[in-house]
C-alpha positions as a Markdown table, in Angstrom:
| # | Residue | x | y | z |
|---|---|---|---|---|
| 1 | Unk | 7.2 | -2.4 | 11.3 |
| 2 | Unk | 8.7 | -3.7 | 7.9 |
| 3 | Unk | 11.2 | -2.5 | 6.0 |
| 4 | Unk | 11.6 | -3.0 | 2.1 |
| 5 | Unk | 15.5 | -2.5 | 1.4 |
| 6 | Unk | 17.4 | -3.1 | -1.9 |
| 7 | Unk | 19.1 | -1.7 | -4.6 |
| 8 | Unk | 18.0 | 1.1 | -7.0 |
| 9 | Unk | 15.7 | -0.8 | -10.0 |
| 10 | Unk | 15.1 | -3.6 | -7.5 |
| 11 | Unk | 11.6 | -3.5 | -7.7 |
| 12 | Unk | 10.6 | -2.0 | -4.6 |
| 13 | Unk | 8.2 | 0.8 | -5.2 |
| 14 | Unk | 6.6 | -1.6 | -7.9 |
| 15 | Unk | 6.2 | -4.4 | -5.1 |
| 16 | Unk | 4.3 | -1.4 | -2.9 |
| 17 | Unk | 1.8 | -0.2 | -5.4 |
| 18 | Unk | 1.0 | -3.8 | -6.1 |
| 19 | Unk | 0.5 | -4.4 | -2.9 |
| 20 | Unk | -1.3 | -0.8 | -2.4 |
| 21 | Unk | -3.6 | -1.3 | -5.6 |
| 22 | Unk | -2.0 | 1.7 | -7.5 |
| 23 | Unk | -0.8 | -0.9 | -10.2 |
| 24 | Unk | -2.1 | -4.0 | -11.7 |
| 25 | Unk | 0.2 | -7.0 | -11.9 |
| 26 | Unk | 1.0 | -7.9 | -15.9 |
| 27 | Unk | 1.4 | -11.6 | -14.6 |
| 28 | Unk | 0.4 | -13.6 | -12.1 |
| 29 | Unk | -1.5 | -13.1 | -8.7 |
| 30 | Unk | -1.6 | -10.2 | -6.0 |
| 31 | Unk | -3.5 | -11.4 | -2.9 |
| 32 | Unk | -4.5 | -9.2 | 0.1 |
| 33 | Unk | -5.9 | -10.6 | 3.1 |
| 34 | Unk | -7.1 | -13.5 | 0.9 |
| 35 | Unk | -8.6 | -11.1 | -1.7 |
| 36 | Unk | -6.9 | -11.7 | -5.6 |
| 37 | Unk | -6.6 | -8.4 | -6.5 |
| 38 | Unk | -6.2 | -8.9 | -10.2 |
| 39 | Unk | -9.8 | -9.7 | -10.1 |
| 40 | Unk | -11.1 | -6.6 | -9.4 |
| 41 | Unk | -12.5 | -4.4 | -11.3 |
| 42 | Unk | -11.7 | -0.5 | -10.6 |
| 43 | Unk | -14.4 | 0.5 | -8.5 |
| 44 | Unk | -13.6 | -2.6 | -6.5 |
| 45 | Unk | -10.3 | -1.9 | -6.2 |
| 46 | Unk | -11.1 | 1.7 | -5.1 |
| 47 | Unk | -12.9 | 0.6 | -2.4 |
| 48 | Unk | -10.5 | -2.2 | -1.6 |
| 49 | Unk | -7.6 | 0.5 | -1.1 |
| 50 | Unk | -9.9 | 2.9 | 0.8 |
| 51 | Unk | -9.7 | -0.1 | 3.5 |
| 52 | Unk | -6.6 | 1.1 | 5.9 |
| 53 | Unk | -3.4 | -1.2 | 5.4 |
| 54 | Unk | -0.5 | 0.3 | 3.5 |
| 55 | Unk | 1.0 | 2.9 | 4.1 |
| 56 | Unk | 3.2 | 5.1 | 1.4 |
| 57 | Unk | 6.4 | 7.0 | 1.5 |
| 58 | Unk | 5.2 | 9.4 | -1.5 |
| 59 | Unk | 6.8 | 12.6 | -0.6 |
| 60 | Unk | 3.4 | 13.9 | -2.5 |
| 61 | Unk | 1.4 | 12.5 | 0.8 |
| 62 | Unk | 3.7 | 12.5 | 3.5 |
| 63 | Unk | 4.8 | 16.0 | 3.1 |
| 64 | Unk | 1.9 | 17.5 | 4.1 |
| 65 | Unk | 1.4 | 15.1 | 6.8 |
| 66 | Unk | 3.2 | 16.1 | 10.9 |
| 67 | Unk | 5.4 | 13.3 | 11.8 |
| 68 | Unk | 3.0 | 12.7 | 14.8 |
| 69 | Unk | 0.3 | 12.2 | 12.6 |
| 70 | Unk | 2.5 | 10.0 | 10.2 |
| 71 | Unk | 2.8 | 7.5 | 13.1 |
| 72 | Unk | -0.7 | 7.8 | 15.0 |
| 73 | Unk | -2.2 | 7.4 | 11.6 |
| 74 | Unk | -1.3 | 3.8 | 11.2 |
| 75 | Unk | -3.6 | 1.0 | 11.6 |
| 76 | Unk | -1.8 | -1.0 | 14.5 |
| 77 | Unk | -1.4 | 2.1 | 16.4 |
| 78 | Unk | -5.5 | 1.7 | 17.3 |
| 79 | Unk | -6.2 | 0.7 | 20.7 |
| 80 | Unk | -8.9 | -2.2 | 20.8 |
């Protein structure tokens, strides 16, 4: 678990969608699991955040979603 905390305008909801795909940065590099995601082109990056590793607190997705599901959803709650 990981918790983003700061102040309001701090730059945390931009720092997820980077890290989610859902923006692109204006400078500099956003790397993924060793994947430069400034490089991508849009269908690349569609299929690089179909890939599960972030997950959002949207209230436009997570208010449709149990809070069972919202925790059995995530990708280190698989069993190997």
């Amino acid at each position: 678990m990981l918790a983003i905390m700061g102040p309001s305008g701090s730059g945390k909801t931009t720092l997820l969608n980077l890290i989610g795909c859902l923006d692109q940065a204006t400078t500099g590099i956003v790397r993924i699991h060793g994947t430069d995601t400034t490089k991508l082109s849009r269908s690349e990056l569609a299929r690089f955040r179909a890939k599960p590793s972030v997950s959002s607190s949207s209230n436009s997705i997570w208010s449709r979603i149990s809070p069972l599901s919202k925790t059995s959803c995530s990708p280190s709650s698989s069993t190997a």
